[in-house]
Backbone as CSV, one residue per row, in Angstrom:
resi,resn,N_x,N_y,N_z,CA_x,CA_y,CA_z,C_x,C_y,C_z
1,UNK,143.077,43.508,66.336,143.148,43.390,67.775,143.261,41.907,68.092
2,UNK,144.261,41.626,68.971,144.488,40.471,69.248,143.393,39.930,70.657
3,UNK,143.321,38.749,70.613,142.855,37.903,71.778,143.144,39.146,73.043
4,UNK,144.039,39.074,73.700,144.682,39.634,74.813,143.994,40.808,74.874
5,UNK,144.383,42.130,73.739,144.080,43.037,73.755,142.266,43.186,74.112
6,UNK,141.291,41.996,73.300,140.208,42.284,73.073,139.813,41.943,74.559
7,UNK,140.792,40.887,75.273,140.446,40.618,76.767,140.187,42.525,77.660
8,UNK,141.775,42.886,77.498,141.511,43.899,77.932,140.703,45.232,77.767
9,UNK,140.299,45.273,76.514,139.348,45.995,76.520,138.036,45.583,77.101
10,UNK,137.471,44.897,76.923,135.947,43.992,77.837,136.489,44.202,79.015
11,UNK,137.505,43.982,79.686,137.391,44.047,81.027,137.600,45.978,81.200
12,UNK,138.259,46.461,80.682,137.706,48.132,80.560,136.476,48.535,80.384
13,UNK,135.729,48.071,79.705,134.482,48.213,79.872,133.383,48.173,80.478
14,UNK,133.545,46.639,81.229,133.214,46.291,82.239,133.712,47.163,83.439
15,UNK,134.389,47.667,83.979,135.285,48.165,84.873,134.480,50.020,84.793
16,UNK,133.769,50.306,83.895,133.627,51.838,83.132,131.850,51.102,83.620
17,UNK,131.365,50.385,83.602,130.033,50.119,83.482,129.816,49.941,85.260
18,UNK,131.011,49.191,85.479,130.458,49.430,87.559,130.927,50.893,88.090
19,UNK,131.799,51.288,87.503,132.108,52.608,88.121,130.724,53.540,87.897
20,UNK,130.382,53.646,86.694,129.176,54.472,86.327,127.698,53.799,87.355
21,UNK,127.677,52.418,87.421,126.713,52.184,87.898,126.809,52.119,89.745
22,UNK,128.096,52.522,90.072,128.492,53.107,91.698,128.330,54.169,91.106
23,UNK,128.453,55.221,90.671,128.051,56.908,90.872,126.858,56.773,90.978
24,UNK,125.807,56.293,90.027,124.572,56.457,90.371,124.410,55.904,91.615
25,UNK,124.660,54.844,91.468,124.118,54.552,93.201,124.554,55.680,94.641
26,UNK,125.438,55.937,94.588,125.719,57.435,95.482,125.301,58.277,95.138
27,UNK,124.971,58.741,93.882,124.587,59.968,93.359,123.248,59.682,92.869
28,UNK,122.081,59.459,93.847,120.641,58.464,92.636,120.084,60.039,92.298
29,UNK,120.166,61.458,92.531,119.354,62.083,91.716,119.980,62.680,90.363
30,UNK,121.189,62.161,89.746,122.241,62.731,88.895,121.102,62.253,87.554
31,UNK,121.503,63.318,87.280,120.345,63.022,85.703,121.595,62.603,83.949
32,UNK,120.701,62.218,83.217,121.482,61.707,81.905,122.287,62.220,81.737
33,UNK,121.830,63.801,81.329,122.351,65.204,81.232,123.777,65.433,81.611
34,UNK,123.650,64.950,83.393,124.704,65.224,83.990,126.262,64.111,84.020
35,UNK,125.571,62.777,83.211,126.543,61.555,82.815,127.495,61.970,82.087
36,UNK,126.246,62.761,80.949,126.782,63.034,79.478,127.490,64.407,79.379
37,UNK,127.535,65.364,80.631,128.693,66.220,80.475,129.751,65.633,81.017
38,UNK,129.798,64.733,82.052,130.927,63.996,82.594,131.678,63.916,81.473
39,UNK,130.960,62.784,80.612,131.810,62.486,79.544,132.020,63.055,78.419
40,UNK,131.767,64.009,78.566,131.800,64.874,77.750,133.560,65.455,77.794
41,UNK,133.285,65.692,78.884,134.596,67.117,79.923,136.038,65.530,80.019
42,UNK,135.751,64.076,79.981,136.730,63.706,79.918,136.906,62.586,78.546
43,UNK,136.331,63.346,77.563,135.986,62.744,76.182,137.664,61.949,75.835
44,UNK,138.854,63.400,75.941,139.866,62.933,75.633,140.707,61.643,75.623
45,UNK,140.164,61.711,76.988,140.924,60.175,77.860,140.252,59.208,77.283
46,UNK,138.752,59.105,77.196,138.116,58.187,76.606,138.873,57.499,75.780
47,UNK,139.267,58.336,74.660,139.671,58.338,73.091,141.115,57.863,73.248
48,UNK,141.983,58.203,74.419,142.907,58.108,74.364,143.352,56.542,74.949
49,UNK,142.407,56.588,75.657,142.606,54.621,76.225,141.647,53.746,75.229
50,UNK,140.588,54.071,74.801,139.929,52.964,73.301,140.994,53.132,72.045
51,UNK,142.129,53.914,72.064,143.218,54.239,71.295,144.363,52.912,71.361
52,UNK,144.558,52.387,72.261,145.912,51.117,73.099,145.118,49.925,72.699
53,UNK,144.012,49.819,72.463,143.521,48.550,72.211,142.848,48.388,70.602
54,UNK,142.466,49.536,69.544,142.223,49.419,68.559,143.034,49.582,67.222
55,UNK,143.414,49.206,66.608,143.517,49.320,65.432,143.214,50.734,64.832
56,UNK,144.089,51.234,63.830,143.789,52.655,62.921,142.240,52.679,62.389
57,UNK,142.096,51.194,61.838,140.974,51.018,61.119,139.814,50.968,62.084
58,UNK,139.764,50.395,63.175,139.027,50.156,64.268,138.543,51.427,64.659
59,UNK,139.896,52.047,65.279,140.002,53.429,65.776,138.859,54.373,64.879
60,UNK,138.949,54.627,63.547,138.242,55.176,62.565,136.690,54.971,62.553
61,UNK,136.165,53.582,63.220,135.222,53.487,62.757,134.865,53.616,63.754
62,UNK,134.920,53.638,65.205,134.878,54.176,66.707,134.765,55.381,66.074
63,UNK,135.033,56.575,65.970,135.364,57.595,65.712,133.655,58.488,64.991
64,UNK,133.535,57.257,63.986,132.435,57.815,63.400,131.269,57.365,63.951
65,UNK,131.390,56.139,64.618,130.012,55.868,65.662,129.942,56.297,66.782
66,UNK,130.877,57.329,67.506,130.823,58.572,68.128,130.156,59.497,67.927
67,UNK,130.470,59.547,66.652,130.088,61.506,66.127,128.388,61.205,65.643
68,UNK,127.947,59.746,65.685,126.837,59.470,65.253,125.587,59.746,66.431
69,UNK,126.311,58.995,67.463,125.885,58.860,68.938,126.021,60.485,69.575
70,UNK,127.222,60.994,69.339,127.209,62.973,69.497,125.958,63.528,68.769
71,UNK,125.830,63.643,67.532,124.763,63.752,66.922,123.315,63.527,67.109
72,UNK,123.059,62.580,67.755,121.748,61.839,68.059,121.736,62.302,69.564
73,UNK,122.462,62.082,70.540,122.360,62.770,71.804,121.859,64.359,71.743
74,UNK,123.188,64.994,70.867,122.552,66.487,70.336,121.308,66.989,70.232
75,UNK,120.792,65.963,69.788,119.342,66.480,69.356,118.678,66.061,70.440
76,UNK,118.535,65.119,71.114,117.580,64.746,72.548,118.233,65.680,73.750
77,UNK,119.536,65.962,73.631,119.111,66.392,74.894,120.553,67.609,75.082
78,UNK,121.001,68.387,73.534,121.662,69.407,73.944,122.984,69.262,74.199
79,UNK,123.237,68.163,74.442,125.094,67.837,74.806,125.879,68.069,73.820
């Protein structure tokens, strides 16, 4: 990942961190639960835009610190 690219991803991120932190603020009784089916139900897209900015190899290892974080959520709280 180049300079540029790594720009644009941080600023995606950033951009994913105020949006989430405006829902809560409109939405203050929305529980974890209800974040984590959000993203759940638009997992695809997720994957499909951290896809334009990573690398195969990158991509891969995203992939498995997903299924780690799926896993560990799983167990706290059912998602």
């Amino acid at each position: 990942m180049d300079t540029h690219d790594a720009e644009k991803l941080q600023s995606a991120l950033v951009d994913a961190r105020e949006k989430l932190a405006e829902y809560r603020r409109t939405h203050p009784n929305v529980s974890t639960a209800d974040i984590l089916a959000m993203v759940k139900t638009h997992r695809d897209e997720i994957r499909q835009r951290v896809s334009n900015f990573l690398s195969p190899d990158q991509l891969t290892k995203w992939t498995a610190e997903m299924a780690k974080a799926k896993e560990f959520l799983g167990q706290k709280l059912d998602a």
